[in-house]
C-alpha positions in Angstrom: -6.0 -4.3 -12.3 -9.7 -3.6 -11.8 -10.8 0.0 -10.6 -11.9 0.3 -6.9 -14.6 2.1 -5.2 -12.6 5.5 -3.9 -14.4 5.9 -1.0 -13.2 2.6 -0.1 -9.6 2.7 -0.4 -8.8 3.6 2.9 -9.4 -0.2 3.9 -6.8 -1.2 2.2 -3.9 1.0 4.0 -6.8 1.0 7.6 -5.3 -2.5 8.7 -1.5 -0.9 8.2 0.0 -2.9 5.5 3.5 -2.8 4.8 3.2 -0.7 1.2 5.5 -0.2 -1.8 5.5 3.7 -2.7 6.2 4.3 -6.7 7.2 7.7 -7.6 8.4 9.3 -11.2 10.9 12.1 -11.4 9.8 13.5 -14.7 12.5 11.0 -16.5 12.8 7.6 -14.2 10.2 5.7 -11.8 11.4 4.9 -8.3 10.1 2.4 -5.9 10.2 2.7 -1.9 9.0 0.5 0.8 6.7 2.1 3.4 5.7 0.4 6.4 4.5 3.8 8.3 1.3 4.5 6.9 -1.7 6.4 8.3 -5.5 6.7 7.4 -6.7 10.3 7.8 -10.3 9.7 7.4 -13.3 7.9 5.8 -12.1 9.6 2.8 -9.2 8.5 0.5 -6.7 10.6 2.4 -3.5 9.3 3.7 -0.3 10.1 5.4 3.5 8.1 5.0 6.4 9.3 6.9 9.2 9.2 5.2 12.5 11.9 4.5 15.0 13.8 2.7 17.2 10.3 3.3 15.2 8.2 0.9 16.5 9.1 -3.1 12.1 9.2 -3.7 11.8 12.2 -1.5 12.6 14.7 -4.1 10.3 12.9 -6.1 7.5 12.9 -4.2 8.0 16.5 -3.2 8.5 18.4 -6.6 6.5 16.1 -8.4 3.9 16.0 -5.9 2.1 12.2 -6.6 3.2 8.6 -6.3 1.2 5.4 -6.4 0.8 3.3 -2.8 0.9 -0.2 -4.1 -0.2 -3.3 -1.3 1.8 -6.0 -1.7 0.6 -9.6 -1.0 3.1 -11.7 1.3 4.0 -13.9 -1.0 6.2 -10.3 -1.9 8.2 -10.6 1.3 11.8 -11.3 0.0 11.5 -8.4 -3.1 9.4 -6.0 -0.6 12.7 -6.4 2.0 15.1 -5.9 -1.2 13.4 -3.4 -2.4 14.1 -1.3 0.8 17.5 -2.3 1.2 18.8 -0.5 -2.2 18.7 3.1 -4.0 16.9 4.2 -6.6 20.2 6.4 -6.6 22.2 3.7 -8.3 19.6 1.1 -8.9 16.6 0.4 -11.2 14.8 -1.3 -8.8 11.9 -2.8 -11.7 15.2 -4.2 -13.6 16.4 -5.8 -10.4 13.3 -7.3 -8.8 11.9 -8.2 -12.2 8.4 -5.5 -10.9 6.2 -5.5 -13.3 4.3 -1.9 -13.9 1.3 0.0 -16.0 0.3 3.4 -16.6 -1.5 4.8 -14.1 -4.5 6.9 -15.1 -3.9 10.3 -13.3 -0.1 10.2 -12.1 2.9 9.9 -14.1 3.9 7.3 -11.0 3.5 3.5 -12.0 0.9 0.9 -10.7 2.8 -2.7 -9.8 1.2 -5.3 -11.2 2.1 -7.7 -8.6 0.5 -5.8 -6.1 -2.9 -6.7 -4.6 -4.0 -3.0 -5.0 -2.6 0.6 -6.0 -3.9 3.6 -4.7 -2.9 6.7 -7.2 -2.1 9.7 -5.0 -1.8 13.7 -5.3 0.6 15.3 -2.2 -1.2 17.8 -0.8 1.0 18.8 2.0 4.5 18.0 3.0 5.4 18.6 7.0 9.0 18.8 6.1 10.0 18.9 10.1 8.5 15.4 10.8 8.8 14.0 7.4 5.3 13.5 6.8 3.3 13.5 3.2 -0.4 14.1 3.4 -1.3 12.1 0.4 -5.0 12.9 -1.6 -6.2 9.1 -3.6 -7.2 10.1 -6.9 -7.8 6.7 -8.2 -7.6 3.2 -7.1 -7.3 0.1 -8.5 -6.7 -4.1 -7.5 -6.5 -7.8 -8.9 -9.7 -9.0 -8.0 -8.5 -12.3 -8.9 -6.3 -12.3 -5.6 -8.4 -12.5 -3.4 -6.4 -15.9 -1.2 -3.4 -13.3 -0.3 -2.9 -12.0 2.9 -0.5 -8.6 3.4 2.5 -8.1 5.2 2.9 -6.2 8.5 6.4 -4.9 10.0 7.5 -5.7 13.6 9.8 -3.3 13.4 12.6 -5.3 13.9 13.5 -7.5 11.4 10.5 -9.6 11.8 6.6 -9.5 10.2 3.7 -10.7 10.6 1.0 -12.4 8.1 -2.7 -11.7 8.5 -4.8 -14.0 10.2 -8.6 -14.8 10.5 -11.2 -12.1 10.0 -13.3 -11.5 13.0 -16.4 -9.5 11.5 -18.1 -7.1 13.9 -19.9 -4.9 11.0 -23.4 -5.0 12.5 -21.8 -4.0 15.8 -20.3 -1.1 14.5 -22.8 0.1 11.8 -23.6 3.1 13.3 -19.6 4.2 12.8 -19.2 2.8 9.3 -19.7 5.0 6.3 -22.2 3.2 4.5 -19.2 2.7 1.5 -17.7 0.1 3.5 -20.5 -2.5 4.2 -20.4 -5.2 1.4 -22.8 -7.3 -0.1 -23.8 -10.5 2.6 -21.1 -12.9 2.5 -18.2 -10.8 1.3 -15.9 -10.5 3.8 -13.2 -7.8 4.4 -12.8 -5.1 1.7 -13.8 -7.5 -0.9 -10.4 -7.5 -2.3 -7.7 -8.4 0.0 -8.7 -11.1 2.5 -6.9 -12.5 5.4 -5.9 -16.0 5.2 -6.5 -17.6 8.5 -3.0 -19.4 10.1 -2.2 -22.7 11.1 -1.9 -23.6 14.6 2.0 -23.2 15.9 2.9 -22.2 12.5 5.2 -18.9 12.9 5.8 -16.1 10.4 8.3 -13.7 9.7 12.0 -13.6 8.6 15.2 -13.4 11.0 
């Protein structure tokens, strides 16, 4: 893992990845999967949604950080695991084999498979609707995987793989923080690019 531009790291959650949320509660590290995600601004400022339900609430409410990781969807089968067991009964790293490094500001782990981690404070919890309002502190991705497209829930069993870029930067510079317009050529946040589909070819899992 390289270190990424802050005031960039709301691209990689801004197209609404499926995510994989990594918490520590002061003696074991957790993992969740999160597919509701939300950008707050230009900033690296985020909300999940989430609840007392999921074993990693406690976590992320008394120790008040986690780690968003972005897995690529090559991840499919472990992301799906991963959200189908506890972290109650179950070391999840063990199980799915996930590797993980120290982060640099958050006692929560960065995942090594991941295309990118995002290292998060919580600065507010809105217990009633479940939601954590999450403040990046650091982020971090492989530029090396730069062929991997991300996963996106359906919502019903089913997901969907990304497919071609369609680049309309010029037409909306005048909306675009200037932190977000690459170099010529580079397309997409520079890190995680979508990898166009094949004609008739589905994706997903039943």
């Amino acid at each position: 893992m390289k270190p990424f531009p802050l005031d960039r790291a709301f691209t990689l959650l801004e197209p609404g990845p499926v995510t994989l949320v990594a918490t520590h509660d002061g003696q074991h590290d957790n993992v969740m999967t999160i597919t509701w995600t939300m950008v707050l601004d230009f900033a690296a400022r985020f909300a999940i949604t989430t609840g007392a339900w999921n074993y990693s609430w406690h976590a992320l409410t008394t120790r008040r950080e986690c780690v968003i990781a972005i897995p690529p969807a090559d991840m499919l089968d472990t992301v799906v695991g991963i959200g189908l067991c506890s972290g109650r009964d179950t070391d999840k790293f063990a199980k799915f084999g996930l590797a993980r490094h120290k982060a640099t500001h958050v006692q929560a782990p960065l995942l090594g498979d991941c295309l990118a981690n995002i290292e998060c404070r919580v600065i507010e919890v809105i217990a009633q609707y479940g939601i954590v309002v999450l403040e990046g502190v650091a982020a971090h991705a492989d530029p090396t995987r730069t062929d991997c497209g991300t996963l996106h829930a359906v919502g019903d069993g089913t997901f969907i793989t990304d497919g071609p870029v369609l680049d309309r930067r010029e037409m909306m510079r005048p909306k675009l923080p200037d932190s977000v317009l690459p170099p010529a050529g580079v397309v997409g946040n520079g890190i995680i690019r979508s990898k166009p589909t094949h004609k008739g070819k589905t994706h997903g899992t039943r």
